[in-house]
Backbone as CSV, one residue per row, in Angstrom:
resi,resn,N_x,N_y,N_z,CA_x,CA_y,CA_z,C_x,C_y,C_z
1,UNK,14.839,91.967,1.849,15.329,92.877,0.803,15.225,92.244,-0.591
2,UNK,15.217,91.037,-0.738,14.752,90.135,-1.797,13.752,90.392,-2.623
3,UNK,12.541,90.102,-1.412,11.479,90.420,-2.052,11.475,91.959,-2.639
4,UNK,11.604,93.175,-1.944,11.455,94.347,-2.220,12.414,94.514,-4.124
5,UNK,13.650,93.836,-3.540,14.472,94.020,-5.401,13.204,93.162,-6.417
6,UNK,12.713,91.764,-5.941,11.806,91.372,-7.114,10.632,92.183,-7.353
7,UNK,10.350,93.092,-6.526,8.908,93.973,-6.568,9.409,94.644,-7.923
8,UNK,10.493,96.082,-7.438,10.779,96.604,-8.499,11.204,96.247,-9.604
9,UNK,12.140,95.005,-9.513,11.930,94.261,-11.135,10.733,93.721,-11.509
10,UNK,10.149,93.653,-11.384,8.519,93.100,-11.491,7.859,94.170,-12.432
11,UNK,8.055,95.222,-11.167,7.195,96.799,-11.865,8.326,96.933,-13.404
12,UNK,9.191,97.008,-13.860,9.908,97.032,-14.759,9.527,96.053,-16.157
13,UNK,9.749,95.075,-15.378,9.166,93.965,-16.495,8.013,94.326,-16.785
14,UNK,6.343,94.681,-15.896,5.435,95.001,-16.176,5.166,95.927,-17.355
15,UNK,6.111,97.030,-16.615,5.871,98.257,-18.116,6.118,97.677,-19.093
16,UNK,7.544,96.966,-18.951,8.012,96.455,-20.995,6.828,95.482,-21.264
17,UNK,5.932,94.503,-20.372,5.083,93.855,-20.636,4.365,95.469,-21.456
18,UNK,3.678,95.878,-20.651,2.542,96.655,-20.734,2.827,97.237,-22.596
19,UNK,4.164,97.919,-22.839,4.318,98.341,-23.841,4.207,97.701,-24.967
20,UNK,4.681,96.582,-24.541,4.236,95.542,-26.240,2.870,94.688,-26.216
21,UNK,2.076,94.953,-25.044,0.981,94.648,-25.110,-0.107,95.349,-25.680
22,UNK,0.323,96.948,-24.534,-0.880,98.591,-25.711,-0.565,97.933,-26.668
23,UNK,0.031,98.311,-27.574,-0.141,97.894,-29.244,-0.828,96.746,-29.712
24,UNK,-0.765,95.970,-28.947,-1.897,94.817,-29.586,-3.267,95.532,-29.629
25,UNK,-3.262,95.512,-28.411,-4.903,95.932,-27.684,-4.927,97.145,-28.662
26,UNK,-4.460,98.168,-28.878,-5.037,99.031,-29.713,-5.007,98.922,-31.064
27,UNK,-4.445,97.925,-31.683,-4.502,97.663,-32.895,-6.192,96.365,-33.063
28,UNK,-6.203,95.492,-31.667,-7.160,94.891,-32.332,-8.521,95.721,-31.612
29,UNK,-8.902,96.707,-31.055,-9.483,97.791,-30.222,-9.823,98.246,-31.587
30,UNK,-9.278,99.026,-32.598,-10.143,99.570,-33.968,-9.976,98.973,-35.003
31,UNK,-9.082,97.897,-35.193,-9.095,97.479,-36.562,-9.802,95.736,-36.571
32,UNK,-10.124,95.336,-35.145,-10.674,93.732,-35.149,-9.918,93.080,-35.389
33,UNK,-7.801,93.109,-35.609,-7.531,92.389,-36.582,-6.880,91.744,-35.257
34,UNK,-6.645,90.313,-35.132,-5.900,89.316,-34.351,-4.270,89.531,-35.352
35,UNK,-3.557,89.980,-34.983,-1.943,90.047,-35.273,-0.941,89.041,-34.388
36,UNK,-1.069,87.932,-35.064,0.114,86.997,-34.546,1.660,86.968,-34.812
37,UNK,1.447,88.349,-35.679,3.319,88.742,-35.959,3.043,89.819,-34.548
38,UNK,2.807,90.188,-34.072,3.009,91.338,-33.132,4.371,90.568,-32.184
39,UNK,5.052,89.935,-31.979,5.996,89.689,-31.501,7.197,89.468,-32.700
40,UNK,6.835,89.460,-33.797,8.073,89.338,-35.081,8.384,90.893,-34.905
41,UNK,7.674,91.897,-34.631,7.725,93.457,-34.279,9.016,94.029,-32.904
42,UNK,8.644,93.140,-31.786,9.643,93.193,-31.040,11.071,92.159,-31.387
43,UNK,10.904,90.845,-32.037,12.192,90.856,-32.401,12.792,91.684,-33.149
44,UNK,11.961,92.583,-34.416,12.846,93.340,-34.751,13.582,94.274,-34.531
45,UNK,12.581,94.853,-33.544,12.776,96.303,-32.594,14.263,95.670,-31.972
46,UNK,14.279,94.213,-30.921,16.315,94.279,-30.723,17.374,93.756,-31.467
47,UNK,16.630,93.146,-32.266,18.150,92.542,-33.293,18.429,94.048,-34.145
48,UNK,17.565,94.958,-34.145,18.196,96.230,-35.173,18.933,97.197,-33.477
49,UNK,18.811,96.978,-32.337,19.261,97.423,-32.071,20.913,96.823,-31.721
50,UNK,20.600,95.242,-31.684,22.024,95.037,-31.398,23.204,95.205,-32.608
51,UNK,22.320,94.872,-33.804,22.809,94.913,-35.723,23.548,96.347,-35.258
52,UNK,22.837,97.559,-34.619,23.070,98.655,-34.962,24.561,99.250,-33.916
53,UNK,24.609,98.387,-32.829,25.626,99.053,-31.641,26.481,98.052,-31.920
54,UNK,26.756,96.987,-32.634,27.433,96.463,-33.266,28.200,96.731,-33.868
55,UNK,27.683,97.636,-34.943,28.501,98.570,-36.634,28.756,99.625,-35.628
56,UNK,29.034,100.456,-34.058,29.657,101.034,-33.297,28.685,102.496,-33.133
57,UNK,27.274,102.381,-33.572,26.114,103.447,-33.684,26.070,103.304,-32.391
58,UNK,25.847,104.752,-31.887,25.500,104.929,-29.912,24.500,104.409,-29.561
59,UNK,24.417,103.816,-28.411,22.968,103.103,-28.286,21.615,103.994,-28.089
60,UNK,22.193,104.923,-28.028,20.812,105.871,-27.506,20.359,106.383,-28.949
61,UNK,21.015,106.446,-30.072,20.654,106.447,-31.572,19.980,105.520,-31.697
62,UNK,20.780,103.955,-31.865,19.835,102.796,-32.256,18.909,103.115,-31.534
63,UNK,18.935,103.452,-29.843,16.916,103.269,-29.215,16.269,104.012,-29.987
64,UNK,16.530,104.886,-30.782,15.669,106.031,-31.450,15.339,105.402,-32.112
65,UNK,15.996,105.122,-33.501,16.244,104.463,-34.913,15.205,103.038,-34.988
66,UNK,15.643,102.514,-34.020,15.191,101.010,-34.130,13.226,101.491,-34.178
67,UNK,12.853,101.807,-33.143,11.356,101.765,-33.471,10.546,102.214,-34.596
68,UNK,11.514,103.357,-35.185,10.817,104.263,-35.760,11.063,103.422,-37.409
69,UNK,11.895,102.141,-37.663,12.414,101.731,-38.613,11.292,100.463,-38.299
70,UNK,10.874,99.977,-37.324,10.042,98.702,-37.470,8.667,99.439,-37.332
71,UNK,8.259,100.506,-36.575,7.044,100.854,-37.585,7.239,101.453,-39.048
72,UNK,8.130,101.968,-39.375,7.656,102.031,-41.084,7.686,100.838,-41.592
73,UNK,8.168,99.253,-41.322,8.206,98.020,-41.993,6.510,97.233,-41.474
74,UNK,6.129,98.403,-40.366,4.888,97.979,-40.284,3.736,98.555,-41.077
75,UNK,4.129,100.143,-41.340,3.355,100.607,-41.862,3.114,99.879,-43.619
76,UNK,4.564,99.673,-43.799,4.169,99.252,-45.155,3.574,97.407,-45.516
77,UNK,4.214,96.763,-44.784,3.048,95.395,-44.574,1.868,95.823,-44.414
78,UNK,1.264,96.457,-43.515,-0.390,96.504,-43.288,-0.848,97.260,-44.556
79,UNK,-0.119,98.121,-45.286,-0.353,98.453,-46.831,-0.278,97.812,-47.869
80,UNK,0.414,96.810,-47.842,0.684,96.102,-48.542,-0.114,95.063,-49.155
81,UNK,-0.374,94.384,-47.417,-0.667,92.586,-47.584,-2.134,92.804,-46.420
82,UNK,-1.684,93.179,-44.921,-2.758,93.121,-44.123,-4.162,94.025,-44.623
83,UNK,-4.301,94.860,-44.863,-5.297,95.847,-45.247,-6.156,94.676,-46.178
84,UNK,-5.407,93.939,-47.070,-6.241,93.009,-48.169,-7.101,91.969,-47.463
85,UNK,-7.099,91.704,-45.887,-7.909,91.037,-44.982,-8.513,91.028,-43.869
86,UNK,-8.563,92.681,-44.174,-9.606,92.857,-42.873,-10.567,92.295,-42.543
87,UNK,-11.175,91.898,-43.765,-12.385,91.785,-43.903,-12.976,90.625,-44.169
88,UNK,-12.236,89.632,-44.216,-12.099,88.003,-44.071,-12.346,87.633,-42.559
89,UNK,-12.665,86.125,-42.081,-12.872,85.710,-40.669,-11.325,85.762,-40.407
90,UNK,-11.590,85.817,-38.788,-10.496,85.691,-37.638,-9.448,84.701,-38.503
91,UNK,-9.563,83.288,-38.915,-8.848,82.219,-39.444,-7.988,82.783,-40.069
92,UNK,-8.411,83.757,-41.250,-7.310,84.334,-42.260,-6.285,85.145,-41.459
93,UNK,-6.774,85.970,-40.304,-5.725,86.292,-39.955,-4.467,85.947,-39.049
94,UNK,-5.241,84.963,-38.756,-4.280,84.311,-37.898,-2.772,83.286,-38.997
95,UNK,-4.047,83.161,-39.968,-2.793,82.075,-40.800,-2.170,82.942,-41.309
96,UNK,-2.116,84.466,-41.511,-1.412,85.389,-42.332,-0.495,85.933,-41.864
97,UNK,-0.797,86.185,-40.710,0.246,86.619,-39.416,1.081,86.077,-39.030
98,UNK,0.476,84.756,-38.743,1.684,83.391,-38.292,2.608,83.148,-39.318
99,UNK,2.119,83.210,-40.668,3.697,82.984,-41.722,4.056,83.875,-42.008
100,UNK,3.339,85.415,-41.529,4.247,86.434,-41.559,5.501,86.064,-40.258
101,UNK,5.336,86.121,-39.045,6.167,86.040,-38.141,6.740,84.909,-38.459
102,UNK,6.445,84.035,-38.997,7.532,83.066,-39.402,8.666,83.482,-40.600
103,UNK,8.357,84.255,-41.445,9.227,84.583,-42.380,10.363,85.625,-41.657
104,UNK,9.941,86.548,-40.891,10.542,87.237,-39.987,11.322,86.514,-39.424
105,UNK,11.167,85.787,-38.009,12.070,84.517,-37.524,13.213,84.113,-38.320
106,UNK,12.470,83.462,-39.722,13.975,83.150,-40.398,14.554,83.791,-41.275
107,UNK,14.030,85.034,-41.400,15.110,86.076,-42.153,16.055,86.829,-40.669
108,UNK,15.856,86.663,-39.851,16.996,86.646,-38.451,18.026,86.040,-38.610
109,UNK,17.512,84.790,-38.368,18.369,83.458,-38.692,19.429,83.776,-39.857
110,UNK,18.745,84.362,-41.133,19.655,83.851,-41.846,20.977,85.304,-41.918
111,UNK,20.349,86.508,-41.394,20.693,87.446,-41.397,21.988,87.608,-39.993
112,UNK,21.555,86.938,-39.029,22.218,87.391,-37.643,22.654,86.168,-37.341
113,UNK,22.394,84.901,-37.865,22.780,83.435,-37.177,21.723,83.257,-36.410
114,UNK,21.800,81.575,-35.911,20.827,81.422,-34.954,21.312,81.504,-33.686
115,UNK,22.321,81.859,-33.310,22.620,81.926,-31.709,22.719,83.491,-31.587
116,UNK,22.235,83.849,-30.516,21.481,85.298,-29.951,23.015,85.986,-29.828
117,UNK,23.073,87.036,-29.188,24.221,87.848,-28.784,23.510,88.732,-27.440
118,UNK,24.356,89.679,-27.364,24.278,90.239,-26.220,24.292,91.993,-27.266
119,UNK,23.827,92.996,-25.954,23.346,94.016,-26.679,24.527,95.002,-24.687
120,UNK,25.343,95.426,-24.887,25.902,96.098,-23.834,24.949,97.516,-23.306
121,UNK,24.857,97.090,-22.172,24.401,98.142,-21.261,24.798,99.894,-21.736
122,UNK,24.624,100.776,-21.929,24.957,102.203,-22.130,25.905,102.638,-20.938
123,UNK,27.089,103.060,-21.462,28.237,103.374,-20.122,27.393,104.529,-18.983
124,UNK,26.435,105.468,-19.326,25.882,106.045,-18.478,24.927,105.492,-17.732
125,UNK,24.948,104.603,-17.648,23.658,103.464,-17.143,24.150,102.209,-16.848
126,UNK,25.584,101.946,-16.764,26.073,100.581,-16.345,26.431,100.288,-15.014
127,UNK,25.867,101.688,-14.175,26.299,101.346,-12.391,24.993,100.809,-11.987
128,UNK,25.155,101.037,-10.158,23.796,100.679,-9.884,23.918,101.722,-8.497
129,UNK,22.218,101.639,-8.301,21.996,102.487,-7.187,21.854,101.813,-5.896
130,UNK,22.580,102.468,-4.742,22.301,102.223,-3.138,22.598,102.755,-2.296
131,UNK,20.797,102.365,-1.757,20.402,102.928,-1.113,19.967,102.012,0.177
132,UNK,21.539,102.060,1.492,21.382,101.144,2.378,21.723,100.388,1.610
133,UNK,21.046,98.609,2.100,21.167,97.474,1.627,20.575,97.198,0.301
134,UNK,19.815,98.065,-0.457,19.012,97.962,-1.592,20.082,98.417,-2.829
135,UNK,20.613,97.199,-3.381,21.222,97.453,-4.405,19.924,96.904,-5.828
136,UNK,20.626,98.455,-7.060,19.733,98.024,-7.993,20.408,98.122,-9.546
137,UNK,20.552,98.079,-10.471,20.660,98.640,-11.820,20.224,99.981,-12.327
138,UNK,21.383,100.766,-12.348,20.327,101.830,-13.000,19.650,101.872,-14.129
139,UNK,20.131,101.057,-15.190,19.477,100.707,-16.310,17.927,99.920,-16.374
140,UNK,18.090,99.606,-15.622,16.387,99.290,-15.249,15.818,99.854,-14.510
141,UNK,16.083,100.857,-13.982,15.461,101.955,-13.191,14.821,103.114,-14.753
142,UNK,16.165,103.186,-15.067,15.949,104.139,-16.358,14.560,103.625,-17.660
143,UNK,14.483,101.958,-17.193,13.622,101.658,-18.332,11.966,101.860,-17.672
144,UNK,12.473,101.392,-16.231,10.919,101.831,-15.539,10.537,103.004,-15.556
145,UNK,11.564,104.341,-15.938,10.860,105.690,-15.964,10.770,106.282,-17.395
146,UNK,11.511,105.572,-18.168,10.871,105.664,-19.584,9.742,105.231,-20.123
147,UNK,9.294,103.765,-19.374,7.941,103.253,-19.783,6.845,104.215,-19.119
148,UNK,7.380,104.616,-18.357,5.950,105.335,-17.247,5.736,107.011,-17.958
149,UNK,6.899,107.847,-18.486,6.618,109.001,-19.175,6.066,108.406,-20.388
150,UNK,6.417,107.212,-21.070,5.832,106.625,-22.611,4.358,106.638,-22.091
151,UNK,4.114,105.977,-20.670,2.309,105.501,-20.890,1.734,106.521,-20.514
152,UNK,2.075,107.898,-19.979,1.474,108.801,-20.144,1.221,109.613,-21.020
153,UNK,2.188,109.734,-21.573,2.829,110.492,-23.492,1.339,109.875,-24.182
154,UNK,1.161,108.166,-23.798,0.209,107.470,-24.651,-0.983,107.876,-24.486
155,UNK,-1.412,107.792,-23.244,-2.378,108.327,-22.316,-2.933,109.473,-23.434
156,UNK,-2.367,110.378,-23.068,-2.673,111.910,-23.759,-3.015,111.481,-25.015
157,UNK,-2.271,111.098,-25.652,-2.741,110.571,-27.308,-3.850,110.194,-27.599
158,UNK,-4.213,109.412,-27.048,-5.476,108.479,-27.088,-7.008,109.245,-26.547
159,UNK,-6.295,109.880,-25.405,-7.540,110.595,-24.896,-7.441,112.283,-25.305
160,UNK,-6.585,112.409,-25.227,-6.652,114.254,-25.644,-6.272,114.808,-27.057
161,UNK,-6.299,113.946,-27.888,-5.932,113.889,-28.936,-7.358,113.876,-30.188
162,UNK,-6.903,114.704,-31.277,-7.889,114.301,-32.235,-7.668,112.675,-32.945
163,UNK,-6.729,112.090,-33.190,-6.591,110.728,-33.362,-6.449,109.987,-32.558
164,UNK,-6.457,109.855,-31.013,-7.384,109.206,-29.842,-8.935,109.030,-30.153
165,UNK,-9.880,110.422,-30.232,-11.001,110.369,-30.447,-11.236,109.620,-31.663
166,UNK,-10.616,109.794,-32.623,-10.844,109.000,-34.022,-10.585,107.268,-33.692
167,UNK,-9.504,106.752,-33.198,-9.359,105.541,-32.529,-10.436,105.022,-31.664
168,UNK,-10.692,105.640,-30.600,-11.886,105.554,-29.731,-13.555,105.541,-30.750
169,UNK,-13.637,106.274,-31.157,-14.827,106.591,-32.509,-14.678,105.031,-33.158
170,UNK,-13.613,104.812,-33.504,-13.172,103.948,-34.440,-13.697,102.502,-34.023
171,UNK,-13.033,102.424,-32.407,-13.410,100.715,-32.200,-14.824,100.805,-31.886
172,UNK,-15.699,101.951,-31.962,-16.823,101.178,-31.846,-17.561,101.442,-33.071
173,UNK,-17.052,102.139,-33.992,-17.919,102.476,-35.714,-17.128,102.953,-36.170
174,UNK,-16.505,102.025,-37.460,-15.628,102.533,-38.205,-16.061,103.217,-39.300
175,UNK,-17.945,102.787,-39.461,-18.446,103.620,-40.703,-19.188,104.427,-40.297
176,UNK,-19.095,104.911,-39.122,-19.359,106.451,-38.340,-18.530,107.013,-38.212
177,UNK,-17.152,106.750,-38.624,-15.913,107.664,-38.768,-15.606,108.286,-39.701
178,UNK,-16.026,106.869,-40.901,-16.166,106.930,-42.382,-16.983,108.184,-42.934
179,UNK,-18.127,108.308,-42.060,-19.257,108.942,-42.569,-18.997,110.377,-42.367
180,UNK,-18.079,110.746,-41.541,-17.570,111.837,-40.978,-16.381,112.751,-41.892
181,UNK,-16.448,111.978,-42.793,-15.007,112.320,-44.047,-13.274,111.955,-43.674
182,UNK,-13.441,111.212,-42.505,-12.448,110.829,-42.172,-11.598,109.538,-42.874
183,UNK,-10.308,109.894,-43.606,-9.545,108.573,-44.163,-9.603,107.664,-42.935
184,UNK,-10.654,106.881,-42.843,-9.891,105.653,-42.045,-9.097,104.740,-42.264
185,UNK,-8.741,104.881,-43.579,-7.286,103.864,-44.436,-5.995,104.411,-43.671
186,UNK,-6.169,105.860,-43.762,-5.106,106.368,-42.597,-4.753,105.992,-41.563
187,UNK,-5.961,106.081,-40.946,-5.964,105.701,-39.100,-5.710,104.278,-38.980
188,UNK,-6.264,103.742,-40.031,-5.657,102.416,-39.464,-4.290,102.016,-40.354
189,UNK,-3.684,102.451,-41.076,-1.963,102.090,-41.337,-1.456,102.889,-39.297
190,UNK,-1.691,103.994,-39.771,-1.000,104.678,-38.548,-1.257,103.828,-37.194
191,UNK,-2.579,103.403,-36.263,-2.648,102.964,-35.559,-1.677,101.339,-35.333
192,UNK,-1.930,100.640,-36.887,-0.801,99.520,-36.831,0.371,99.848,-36.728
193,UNK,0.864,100.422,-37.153,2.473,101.435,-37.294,2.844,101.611,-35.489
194,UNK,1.944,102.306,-35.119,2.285,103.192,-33.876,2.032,101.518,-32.816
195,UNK,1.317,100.592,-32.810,1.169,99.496,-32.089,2.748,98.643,-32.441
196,UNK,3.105,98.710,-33.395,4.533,97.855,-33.749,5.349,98.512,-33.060
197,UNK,5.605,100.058,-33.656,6.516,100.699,-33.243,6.907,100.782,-31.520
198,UNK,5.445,100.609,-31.075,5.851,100.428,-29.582,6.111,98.813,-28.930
199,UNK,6.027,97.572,-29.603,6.435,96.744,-29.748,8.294,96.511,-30.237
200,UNK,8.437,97.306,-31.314,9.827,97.243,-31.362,10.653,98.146,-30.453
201,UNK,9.875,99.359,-29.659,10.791,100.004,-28.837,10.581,99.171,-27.345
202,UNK,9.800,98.116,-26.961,9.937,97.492,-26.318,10.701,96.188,-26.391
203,UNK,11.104,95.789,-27.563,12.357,94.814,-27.803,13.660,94.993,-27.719
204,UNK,13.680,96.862,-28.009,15.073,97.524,-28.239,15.524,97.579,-26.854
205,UNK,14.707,98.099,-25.836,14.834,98.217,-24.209,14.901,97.187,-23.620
206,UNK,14.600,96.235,-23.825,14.444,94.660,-23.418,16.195,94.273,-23.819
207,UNK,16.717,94.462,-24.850,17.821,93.879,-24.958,19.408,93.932,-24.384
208,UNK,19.646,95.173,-24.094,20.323,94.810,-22.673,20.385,94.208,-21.748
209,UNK,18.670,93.961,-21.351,18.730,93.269,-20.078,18.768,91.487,-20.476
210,UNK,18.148,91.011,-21.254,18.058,89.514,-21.847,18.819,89.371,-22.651
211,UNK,19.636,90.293,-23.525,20.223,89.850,-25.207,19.187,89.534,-25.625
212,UNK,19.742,89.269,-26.877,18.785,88.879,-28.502,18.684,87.520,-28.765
213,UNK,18.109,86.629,-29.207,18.224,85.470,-30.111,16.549,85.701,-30.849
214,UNK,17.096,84.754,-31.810,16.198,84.470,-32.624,14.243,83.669,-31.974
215,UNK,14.450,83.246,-31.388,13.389,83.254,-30.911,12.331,83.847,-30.041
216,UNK,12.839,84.549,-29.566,12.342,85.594,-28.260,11.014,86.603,-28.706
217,UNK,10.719,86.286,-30.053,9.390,87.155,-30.660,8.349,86.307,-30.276
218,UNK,8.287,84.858,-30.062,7.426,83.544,-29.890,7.027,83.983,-28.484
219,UNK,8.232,84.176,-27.356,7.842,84.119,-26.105,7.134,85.575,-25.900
220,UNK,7.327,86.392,-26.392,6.540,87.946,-26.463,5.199,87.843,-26.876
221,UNK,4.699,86.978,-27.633,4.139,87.163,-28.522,3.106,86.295,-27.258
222,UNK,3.414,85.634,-26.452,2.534,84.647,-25.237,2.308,85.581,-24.503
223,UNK,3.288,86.315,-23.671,2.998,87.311,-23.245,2.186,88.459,-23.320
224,UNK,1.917,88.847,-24.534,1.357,89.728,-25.054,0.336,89.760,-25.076
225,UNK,-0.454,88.361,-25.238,-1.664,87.611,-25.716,-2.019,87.314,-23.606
226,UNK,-1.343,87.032,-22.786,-2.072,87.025,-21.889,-2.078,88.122,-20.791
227,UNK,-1.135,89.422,-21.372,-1.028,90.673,-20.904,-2.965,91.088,-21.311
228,UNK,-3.150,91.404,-22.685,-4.525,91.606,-23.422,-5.349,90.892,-23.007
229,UNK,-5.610,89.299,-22.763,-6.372,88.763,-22.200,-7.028,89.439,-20.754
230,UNK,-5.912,89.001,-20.476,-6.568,89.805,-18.571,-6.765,90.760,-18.459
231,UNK,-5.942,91.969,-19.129,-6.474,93.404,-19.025,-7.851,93.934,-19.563
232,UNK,-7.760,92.756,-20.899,-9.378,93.306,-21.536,-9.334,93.458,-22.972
233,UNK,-9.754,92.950,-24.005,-9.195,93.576,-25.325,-9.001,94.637,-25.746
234,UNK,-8.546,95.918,-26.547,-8.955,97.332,-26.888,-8.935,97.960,-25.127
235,UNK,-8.541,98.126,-24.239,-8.512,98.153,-22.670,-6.917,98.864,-22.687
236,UNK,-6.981,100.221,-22.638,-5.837,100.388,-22.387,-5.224,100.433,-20.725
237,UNK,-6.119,100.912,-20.520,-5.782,100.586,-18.380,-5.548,99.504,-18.338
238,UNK,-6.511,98.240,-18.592,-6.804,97.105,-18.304,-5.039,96.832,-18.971
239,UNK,-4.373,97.095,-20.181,-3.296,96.479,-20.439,-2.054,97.016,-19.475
240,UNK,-2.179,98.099,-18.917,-1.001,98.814,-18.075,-1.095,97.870,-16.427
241,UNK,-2.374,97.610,-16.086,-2.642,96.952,-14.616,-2.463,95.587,-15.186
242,UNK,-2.142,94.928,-16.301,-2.398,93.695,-16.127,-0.864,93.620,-16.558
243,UNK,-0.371,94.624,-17.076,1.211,94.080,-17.711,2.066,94.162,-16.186
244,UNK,1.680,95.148,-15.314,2.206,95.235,-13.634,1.733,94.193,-13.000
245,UNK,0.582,93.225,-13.259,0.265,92.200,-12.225,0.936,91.035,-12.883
246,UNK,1.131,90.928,-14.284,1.965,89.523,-14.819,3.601,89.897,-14.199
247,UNK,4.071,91.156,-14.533,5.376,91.304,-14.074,6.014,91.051,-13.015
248,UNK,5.116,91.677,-12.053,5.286,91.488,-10.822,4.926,90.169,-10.265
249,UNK,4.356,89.655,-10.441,3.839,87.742,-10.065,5.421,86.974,-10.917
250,UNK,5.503,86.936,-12.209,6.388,86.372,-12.645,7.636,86.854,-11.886
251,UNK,8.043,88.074,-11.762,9.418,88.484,-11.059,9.194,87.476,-9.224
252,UNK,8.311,87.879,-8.882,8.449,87.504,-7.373,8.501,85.537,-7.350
253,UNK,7.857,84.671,-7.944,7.679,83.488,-8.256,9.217,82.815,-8.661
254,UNK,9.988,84.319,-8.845,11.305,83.435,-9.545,12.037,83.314,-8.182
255,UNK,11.161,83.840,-6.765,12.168,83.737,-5.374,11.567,82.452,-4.672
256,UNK,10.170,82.444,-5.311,9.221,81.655,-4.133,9.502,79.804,-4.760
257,UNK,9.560,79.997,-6.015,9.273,78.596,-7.210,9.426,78.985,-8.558
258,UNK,10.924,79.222,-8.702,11.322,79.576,-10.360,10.814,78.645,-11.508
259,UNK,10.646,77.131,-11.170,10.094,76.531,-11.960,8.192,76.592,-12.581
260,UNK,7.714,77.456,-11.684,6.516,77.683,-11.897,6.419,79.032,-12.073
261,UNK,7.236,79.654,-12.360,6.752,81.147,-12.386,6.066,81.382,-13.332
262,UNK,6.762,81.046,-14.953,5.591,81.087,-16.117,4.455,80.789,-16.221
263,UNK,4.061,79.033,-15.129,3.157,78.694,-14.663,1.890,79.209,-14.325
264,UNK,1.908,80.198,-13.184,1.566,81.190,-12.684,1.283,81.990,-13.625
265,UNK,1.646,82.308,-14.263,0.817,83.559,-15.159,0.029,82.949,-16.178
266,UNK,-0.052,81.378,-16.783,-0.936,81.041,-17.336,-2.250,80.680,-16.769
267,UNK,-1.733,79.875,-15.242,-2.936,79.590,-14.532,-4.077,81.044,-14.168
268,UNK,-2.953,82.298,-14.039,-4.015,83.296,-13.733,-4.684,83.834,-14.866
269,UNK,-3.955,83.697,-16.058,-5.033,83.863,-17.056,-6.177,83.089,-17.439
270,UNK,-6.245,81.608,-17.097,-7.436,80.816,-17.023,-7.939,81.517,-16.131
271,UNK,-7.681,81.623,-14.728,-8.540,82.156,-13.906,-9.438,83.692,-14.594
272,UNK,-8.880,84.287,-15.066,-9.513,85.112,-14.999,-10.610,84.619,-16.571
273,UNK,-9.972,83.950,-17.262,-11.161,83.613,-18.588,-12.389,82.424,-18.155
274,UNK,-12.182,82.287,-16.841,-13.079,81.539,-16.399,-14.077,82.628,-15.453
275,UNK,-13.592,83.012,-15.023,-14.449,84.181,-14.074,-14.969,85.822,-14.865
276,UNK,-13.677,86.141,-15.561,-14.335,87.487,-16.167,-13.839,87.332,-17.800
277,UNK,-14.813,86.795,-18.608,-14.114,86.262,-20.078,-13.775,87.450,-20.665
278,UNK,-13.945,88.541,-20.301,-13.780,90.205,-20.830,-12.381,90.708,-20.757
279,UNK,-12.129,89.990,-19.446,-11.070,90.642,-19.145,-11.210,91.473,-17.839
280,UNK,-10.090,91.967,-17.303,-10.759,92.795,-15.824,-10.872,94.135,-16.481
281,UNK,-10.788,94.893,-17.451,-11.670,96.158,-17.962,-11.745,96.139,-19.692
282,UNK,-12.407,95.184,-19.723,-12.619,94.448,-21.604,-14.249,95.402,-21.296
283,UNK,-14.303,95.920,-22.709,-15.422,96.166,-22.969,-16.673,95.131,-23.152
284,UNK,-17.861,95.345,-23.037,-18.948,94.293,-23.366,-19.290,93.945,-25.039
């Protein structure tokens, strides 16, 4: 019965993997840009939610509030500062990103302290379900069926959507989009926006179950990077099957050899950059 509870926490963790991973992959999928703040995005997404159930706001407000407040802080950075380097090598963005997420980090710090807190469970969601010997959380039941209506919600977007096709159009000719009369200054604030925003609503959901501290954007931000790796860059399947195979390996590893569980998900990402450098559905 062990194993079966680490399965479904596995599949759980996977989705919140999966969710702050899409957003990478589709941000560097049309815009080329390597974003090393993409985890300063999910710290913000839970310290505004714990800031917010704190000052006594319902938590199901802050879940709203919080994403929709760290993509507009995304939309307006990539207007701001990122947009001014698209067009520079990989290097620039990495060094731009990294002291972005570093300035983030310690405006936490100086804002929330450096020791984390706790973010309370929602009273409608603080039992658990059983069934027989299978005891579970409903609150993580609730997050596994929110991520799974989100990746379909996404799904549709991307593919049935006129700004799917423009995204899709996009990562492979942005001046065949251009040529089409399409603002692609648009599409790409919005596409960064909508990649954060689902980064911070995956920090906000995350924080019940872990709490907050100040560092926890660093360890997302690894995650994230070997969620995208294995799935594939710009790969949105590839990020949903690979955020369920890190989840689920890391959840089950914490029964078999807790000290290697993280382990394990780095070694399988060599494995796979040694065997398929694409990714298991990376474009060519």
């Amino acid at each position: 019965m062990i194993y079966l509870f680490q399965l479904v926490n596995g599949i759980g963790l996977g989705m919140l993997y999966f969710l702050l991973a899409v957003g990478l992959s589709i941000i560097f999928g049309l815009l080329h840009f390597v974003n090393f703040a993409h985890g300063a995005f999910y710290l913000l997404g839970a310290y505004l939610v714990y800031d917010m159930t704190e000052r006594g706001l319902n938590f199901w407000a802050a879940l709203l509030v919080a994403p929709i407040i760290v993509a507009g802080l995304a939309a307006l950075t990539e207007s701001v500062l990122l947009r001014r380097i698209y067009h520079l090598p990989h290097t620039f963005h990495i060094l731009v990103t990294v002291g972005l997420a570093l300035m983030v980090q310690e405006l936490v710090i100086i804002l929330w302290g450096p020791v984390g807190g706790n973010v309370s469970t929602p009273g409608a969601l603080s039992g658990v379900l059983i069934l027989g010997d299978f005891i579970y959380p409903q609150y993580r039941l609730f997050v596994i069926g929110l991520t799974l209506v989100l990746a379909i919600g996404l799904w549709w977007l991307l593919e049935g959507t006129r700004l799917g096709a423009v995204v899709r159009a996009g990562s492979e000719s942005i001046d065949m989009v251009s040529l089409l009369g399409i603002d692609i200054v648009r599409v790409n604030t919005a596409v960064f926006a909508l990649g954060a925003g689902l980064a911070g609503l995956a920090g906000a959901l995350a924080a019940p179950i872990r709490g907050v501290e100040p560092f926890m954007g660093v360890e997302a931000l690894g995650i994230a990077f070997v969620v995208v790796v294995i799935g594939g860059m710009g790969s949105y399947t590839g990020a949903l099957i690979a955020g369920l195979l890190v989840g689920i390996v890391q959840s089950i590893m914490t029964t078999l050899w807790p000290e290697g569980a993280r382990l394990m998900i780095y070694l399988g990402m060599g494995l796979v950059i040694l065997t398929m450098p694409r990714g298991l559905l990376g474009r060519a």
